[in-house]
BASE-306742 format. One line per 3 residues: number of its first residue (from 0); for each residue x, z, y of N, C-alpha, C. Coordinates in Angstrom, 2 decimals. Each point is the difference from the previous one (the first is absolute). Last residue first. Example, Ala and Ser with C-alpha at 12.3 -4.5 7.8 and 13.67 -1.06 7.14 Angstrom:
1) 12.85:7.08:-2.25:0.82:0.06:1.19:-0.77:0.73:1.09 ~ 0.29:-0.07:-5.72:-0.89:0.00:1.19:0.90:0.00:1.20
***
This chain:
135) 106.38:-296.37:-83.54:-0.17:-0.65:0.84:-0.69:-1.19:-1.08 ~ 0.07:5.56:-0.99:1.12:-1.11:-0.24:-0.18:-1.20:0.61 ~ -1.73:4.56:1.69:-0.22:-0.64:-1.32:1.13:-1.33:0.27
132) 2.08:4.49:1.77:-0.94:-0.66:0.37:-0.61:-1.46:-1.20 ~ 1.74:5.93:1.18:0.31:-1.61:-1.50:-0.97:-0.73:0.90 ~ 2.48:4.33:1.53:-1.37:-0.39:0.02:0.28:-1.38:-0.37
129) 2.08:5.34:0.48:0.09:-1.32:-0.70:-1.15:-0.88:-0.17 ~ 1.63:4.69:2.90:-1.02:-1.20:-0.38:0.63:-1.15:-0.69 ~ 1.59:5.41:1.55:0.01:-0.93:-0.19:-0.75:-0.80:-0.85
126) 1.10:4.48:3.20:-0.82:-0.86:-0.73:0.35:-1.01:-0.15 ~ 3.05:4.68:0.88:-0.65:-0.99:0.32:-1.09:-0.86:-0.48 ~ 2.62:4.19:-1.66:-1.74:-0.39:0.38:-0.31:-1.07:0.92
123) 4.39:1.04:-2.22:-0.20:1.19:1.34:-1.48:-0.56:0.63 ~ 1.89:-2.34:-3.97:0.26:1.41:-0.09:-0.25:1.39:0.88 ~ -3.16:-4.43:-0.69:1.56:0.28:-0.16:0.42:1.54:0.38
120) -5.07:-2.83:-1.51:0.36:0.82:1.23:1.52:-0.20:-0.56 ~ -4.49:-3.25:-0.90:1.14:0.90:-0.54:0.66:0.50:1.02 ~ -4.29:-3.57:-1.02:0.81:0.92:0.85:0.72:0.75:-0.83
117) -2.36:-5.10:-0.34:0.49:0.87:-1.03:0.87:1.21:0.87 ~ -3.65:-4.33:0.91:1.09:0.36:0.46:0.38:1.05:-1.33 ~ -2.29:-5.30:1.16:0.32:1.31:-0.62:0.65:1.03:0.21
114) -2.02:-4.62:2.57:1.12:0.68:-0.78:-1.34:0.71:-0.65 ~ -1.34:-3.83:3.67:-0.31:1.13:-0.52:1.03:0.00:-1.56 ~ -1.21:-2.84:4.61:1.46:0.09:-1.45:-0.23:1.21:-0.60
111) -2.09:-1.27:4.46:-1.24:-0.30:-0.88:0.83:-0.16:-1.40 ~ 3.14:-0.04:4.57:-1.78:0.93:-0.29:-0.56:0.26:-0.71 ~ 2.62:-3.61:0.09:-0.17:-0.06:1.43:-1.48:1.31:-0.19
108) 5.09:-0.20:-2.68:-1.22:-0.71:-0.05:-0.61:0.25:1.74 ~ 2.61:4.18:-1.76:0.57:-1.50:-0.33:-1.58:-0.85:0.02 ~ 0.44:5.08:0.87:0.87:-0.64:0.98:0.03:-1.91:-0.40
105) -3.55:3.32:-3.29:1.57:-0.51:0.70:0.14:-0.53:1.18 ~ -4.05:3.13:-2.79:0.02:-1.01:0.89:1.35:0.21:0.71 ~ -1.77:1.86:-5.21:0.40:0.40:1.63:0.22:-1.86:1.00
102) -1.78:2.97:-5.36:0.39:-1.01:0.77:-0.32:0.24:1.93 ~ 1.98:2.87:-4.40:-1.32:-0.20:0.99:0.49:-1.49:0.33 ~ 2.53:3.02:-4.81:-0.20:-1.48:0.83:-1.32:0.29:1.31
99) 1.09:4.34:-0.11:0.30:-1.61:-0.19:-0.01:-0.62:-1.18 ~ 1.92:4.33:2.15:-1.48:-0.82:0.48:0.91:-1.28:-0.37 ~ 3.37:3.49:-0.90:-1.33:1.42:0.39:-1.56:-1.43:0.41
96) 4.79:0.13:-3.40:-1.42:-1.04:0.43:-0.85:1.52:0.76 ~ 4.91:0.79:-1.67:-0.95:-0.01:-0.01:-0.88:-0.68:0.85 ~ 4.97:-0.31:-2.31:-0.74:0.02:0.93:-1.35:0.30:0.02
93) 3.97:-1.17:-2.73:-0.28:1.27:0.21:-0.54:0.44:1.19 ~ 2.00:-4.43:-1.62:0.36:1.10:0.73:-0.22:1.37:0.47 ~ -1.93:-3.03:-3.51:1.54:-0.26:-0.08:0.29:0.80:0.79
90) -4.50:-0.72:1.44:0.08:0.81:-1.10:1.63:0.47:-0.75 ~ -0.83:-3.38:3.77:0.46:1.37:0.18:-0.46:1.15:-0.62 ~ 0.36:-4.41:-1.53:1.06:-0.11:0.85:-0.31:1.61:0.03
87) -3.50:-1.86:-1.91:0.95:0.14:-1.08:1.25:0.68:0.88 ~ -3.58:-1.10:2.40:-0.19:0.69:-0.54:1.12:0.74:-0.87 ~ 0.29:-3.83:2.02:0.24:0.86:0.76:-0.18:1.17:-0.30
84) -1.18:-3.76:-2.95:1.25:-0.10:0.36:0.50:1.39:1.10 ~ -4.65:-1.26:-1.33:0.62:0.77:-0.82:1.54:0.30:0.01 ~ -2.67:-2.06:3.60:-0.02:0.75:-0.11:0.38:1.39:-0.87
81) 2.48:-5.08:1.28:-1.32:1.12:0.19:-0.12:0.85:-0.45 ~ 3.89:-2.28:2.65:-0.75:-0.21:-0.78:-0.84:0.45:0.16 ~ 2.46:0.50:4.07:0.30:-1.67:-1.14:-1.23:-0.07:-1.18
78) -0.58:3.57:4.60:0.34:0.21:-1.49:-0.28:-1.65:-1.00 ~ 0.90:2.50:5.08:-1.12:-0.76:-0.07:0.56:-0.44:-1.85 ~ -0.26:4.23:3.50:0.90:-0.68:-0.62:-0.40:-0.70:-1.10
75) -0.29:3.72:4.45:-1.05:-0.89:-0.89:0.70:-1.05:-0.62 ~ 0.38:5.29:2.31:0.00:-1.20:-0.11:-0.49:-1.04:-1.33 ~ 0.70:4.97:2.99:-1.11:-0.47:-0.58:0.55:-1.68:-0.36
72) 2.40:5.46:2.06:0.17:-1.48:-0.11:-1.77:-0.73:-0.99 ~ 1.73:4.48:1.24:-1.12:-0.73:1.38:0.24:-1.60:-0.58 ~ 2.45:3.91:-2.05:-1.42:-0.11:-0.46:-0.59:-0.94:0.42
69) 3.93:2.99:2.38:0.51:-1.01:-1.70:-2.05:0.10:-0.28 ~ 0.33:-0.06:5.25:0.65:1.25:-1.04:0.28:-0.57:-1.39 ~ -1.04:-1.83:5.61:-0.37:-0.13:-1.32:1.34:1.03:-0.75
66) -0.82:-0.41:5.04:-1.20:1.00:-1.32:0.46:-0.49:-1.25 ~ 1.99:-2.20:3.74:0.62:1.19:0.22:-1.23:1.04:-0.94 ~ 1.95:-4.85:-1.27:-1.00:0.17:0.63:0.07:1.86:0.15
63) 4.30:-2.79:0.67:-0.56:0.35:-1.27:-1.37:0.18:1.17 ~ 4.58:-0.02:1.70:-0.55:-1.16:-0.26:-0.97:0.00:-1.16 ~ 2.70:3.63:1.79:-1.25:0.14:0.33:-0.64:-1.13:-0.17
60) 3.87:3.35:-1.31:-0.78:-1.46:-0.92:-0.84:0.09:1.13 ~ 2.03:3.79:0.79:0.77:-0.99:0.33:-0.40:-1.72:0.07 ~ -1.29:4.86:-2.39:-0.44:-0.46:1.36:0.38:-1.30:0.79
57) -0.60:0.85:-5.78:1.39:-0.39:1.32:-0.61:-0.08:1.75 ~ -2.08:-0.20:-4.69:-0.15:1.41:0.76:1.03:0.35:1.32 ~ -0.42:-4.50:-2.83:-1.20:0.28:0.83:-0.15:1.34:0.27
54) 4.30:-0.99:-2.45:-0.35:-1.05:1.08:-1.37:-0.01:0.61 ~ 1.35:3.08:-3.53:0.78:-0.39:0.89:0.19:-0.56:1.60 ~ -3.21:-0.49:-4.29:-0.12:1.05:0.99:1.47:0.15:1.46
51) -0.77:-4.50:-1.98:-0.38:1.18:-1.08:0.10:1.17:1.23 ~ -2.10:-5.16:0.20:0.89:0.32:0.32:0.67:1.54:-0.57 ~ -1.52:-5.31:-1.19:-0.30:1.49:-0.21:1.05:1.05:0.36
48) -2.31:-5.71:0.58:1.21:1.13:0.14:-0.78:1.73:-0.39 ~ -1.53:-5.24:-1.62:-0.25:1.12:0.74:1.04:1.00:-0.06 ~ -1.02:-6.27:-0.17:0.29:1.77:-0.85:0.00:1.28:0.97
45) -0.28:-5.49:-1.29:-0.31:0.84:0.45:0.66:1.30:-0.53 ~ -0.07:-4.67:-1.37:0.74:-0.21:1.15:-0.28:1.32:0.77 ~ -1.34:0.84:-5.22:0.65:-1.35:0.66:0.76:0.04:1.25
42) 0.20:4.06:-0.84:-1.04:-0.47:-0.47:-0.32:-1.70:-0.10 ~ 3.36:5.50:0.62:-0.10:-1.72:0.57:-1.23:-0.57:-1.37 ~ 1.74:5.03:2.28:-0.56:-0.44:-1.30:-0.94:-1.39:0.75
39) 4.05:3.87:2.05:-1.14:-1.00:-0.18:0.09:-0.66:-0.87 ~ 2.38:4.42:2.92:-0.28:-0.61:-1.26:-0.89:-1.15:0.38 ~ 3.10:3.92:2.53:-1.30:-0.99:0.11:0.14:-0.81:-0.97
36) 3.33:3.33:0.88:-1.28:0.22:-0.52:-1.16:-0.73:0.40 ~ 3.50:-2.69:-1.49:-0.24:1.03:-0.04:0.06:1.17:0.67 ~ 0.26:-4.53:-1.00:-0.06:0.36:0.90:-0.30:1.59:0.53
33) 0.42:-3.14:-4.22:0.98:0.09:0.83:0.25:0.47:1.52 ~ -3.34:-0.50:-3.53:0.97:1.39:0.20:0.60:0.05:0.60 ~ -4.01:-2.87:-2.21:0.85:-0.45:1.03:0.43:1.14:0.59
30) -3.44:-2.28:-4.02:0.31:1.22:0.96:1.31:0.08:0.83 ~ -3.97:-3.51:-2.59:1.48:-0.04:-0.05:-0.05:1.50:1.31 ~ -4.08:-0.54:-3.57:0.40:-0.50:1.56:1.64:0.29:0.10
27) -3.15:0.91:-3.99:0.65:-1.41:0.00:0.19:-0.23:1.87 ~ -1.73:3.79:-2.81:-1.27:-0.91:0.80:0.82:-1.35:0.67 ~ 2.85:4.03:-1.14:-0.74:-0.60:-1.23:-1.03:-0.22:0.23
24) 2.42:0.49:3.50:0.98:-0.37:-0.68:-1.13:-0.50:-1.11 ~ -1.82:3.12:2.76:0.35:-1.76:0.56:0.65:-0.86:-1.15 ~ -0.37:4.79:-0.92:-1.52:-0.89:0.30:0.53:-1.23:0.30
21) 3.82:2.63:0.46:0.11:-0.22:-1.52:-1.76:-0.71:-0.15 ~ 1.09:1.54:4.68:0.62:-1.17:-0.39:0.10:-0.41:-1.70 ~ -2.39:3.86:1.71:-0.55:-0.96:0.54:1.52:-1.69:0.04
18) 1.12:4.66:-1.79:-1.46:-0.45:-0.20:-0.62:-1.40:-0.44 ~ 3.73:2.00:2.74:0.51:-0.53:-1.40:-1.08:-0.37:-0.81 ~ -0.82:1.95:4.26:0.74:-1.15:-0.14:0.42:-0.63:-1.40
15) -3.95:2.75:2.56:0.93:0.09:-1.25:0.66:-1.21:-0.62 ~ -2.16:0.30:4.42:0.58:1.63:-0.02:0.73:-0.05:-1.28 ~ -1.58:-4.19:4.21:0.04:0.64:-1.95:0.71:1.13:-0.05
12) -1.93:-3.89:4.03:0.76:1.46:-0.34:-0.21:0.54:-1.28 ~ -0.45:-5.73:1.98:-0.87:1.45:-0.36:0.92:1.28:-0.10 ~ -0.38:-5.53:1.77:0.91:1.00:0.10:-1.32:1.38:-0.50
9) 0.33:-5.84:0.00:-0.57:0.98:-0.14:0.72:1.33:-0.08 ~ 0.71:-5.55:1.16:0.08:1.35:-0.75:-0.83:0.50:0.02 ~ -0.29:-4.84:1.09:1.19:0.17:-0.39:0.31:1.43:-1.38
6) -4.45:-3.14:1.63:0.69:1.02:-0.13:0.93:0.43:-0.09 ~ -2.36:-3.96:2.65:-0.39:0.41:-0.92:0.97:1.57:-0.20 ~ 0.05:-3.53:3.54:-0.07:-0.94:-0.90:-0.74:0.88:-1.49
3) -0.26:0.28:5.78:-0.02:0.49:-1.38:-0.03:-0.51:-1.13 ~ 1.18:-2.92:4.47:-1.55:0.95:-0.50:0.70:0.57:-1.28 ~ 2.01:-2.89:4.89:0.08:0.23:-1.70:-1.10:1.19:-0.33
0) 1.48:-4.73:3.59:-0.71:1.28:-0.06:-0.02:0.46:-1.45
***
């Protein structure tokens, strides 16, 4: 008998393609063209497809969630170092800090692993979380 082992992907719609792959790139995620017009930005063993207009205005596409628009994405991404280090990372990238350092309650532990988080948006307003957990 087999059970969900965890995450493979993630699929979102993006409007400014060139945008939103030069963000990834300099936030150190490997980006991936070769598929083009579907893109993806690899993460350790993870990663999230992006798909570009093309391909989600396409009546045709219907393997997609049938509402989501470039924005709907929200994710959470669990950050090696600390806090001055990430800081430094997407100050370098020309990023803006819209919250944070907060501390936030993680997916990791049994519940009671209390992080940090640090929000920031990408080029087509998705959300994104960087959340530091204390050191073990």
């Amino acid at each position: 008998m087999g059970r969900i082992a965890g995450f493979d992907h993630v699929a979102i719609p993006m409007e400014r393609v060139d945008e939103m792959l030069a963000f990834y790139r300099q936030l150190g995620f490997r980006v991936d063209e070769s598929n083009a017009p579907r893109y993806a930005v690899h993460f350790g063993a993870n990663k999230i497809n992006l798909h570009a207009p093309a391909v989600w205005r396409d009546q045709a596409f219907t393997l997609r969630g049938p509402t989501a628009l470039p924005g709907c994405g929200d994710f959470c991404f669990v950050w090696s170092g600390d806090q001055d280090a990430l800081k430094n990372m997407l100050s370098a990238a020309d990023v803006q800090i819209l919250e944070g350092p907060v501390p936030r309650l993680g997916a990791r532990g049994d519940g009671r692993l209390r992080g940090s988080s640090i929000y920031v948006r990408d080029p087509d307003s998705n959300l994104l979380e960087f959340m530091i957990y204390p050191a073990a």
